[in-house]
C-alpha positions, 0 to 999 in steps of 0.5 A: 500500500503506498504510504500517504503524504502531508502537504509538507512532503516536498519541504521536508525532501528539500531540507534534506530529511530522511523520510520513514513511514509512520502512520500510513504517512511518509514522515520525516524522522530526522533532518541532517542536524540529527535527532541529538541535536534536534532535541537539545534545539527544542529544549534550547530554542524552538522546533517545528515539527510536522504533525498533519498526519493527526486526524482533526474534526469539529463538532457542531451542534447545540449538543455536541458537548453533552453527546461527547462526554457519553463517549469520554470520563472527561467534563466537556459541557464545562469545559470554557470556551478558548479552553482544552482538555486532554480526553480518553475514548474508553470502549465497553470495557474500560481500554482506552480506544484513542487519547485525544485534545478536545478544545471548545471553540465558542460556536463548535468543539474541535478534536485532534485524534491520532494518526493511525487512529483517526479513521476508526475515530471518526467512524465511533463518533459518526456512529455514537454522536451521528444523530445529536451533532455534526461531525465534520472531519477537517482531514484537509487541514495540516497540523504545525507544533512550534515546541520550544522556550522561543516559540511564543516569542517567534510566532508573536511576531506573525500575531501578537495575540498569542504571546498572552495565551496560557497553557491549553488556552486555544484561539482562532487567530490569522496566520499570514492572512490564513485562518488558523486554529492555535492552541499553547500546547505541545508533546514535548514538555516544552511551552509551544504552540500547535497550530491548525491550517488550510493545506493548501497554506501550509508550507508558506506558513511552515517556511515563515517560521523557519526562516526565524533564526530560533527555529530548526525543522524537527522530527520524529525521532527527536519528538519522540525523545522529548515526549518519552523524557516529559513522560507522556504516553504515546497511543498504541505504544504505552496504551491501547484498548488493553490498558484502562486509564487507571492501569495507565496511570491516568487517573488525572485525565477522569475529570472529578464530575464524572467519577463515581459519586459525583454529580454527571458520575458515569455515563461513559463506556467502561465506566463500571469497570474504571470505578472499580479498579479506582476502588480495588486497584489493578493488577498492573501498572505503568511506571516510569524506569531510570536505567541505571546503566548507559544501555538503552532499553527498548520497546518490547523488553522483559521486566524482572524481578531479582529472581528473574520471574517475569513482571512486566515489560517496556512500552516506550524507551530510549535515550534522553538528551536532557537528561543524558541517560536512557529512560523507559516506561512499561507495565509492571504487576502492581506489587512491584510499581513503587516508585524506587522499586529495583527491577531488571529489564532483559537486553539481549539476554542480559539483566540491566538495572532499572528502578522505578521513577516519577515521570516527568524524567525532565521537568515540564516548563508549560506556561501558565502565566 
């Protein structure tokens, strides 16, 4: 099957990226500076990524707003206009289908799903919300994230406006004469900015901001490394429909209105399930994981106890730039998911050291105001 393209396609051949694919898409996963280098850019300056392979939908309607929180734990009806939240769509049984920005626009509510997801989540929200609000997938729009302590005051320049928004605060704000949907937020841990807009106004848009000497193309290598060090979950890598939000760790992402005893409590798919295991615990558990040799550990590698019997496994892992050693996340049996908790993880056959650790490994500088 050929792999798709975003409308940054040819810049990003033209800055000399090597292109993987990734999602369906072909996607640039470094560019010559390096993903090392890259990374350090973004934590030291600003980096733009691509990321118009993510899916990104309205929802009209005077009911747009109830009707979605029948398919998320996450209060929507309250959610401020100019305001987003982070959202879970849960199935039946509590796994987590998709996580998901969820932002109210005033007049409409605007999503932004994963890439290899966004099919699947259109089709769930056609079919559950079909008949209550329009849902109107905004497929021919790309998606810009301008990450980086010099983000805000780079893309002030081309609006002044959106030097004064915090973090999750969102905004209809002209780009070059486009009308862009802007949001201060990121997957980097950094303070930053992603920015919705009209394919066709893509690359102008993506050039303008590169040519401001603090910015430097980044991709998915780095974005990667930056999310894993800000110790957030990528989906379908550190969960998917067989983990719940409470075996996630994302007890945080079930907004207290809609938990059990609460005043909209439930409603949601799974909900029964998830308010158990919030009382009674779970039987596994996402953590964070300080290798404590310079072995870099990787998806897919087996958790052990002192004795060697299998406990868990890593979900994401790799290393850390910022802070110069390798850093995991994984699932472990709940017994064993206390934080400075030695555990072994089997690398080529051998036992490296790992201990259980907070996540954010490198603390998160949004901007709060």
């Amino acid at each position: 099957m050929s792999l798709l393209k975003t409308s940054l396609h040819a810049l990003h051949l033209e800055l000399g990226a090597r292109m993987v694919p990734f999602a369906g898409y072909e996607m640039p996963v470094q560019y010559p500076l390096g993903v090392l280098k890259e990374h350090q850019h973004t934590r030291a300056q600003a980096g733009l990524f691509d990321v118009s392979h993510m899916g990104q939908v309205l929802l009209e309607g005077e009911e747009a707003a109830e009707a979605l929180e029948t398919l998320v734990p996450v209060d929507i009806i309250d959610l401020p206009s100019g305001m987003q939240r982070y959202a879970l769509l849960t199935d039946d049984n509590g796994g987590i289908l998709d996580d998901l920005m969820v932002a109210n626009l005033g007049d409409c509510l605007y999503l932004v799903v994963n890439a290899a997801c966004k099919e699947a989540d259109l089709a769930h929200l056609e079919k559950h919300l079909g008949d209550r609000c329009q849902v109107l997938p905004q497929f021919d729009r790309a998606l810009l994230a301008l990450q980086g302590p010099a983000a805000a005051a780079v893309l002030a320049r081309l609006a002044p406006e959106v030097a004064e928004m915090t973090f999750m605060q969102v905004r209809r704000v002209k780009l070059l004469d486009q009308p862009c949907i802007v949001s201060r937020s990121g997957y980097t841990g950094e303070d930053g900015y992603e920015i919705s807009v009209p394919s066709a106004a893509a690359e102008a848009l993506a050039r303008r901001l590169l040519a401001e000497p603090e910015v430097e193309a980044i991709g998915l290598g780095a974005r990667d490394s930056l999310r894993l060090e800000a110790g957030l979950c990528l989906y379908g890598h550190d969960m998917d429909a067989g983990t719940t939000p409470v075996m996630a760790n994302l007890g945080w992402a079930l907004s207290k209105v809609r938990r059990e005893g609460n005043g909209r409590a439930g409603g949601f798919p799974g909900a029964e399930r998830i308010f158990a295991e919030q009382r009674d615990g779970v039987t596994r558990k996402r953590v964070g994981l300080l290798v404590q040799e310079r072995v870099p550990v990787r998806e897919g590698a087996e958790l052990v106890d002192a004795n060697g019997a299998s406990i868990g496994r890593v979900t994401s892992g790799g290393f850390g730039p910022t802070l110069g050693a390798p850093v995991a996340m994984g699932y472990v049996d709940s017994d064993f998911a206390a934080l400075d908790t030695q555990l072994f993880a089997v690398v080529r056959g051998k036992q490296v050291p790992v201990k259980v650790a907070k996540t954010p490994f490198v603390p998160q500088r949004y901007y709060r105001g």
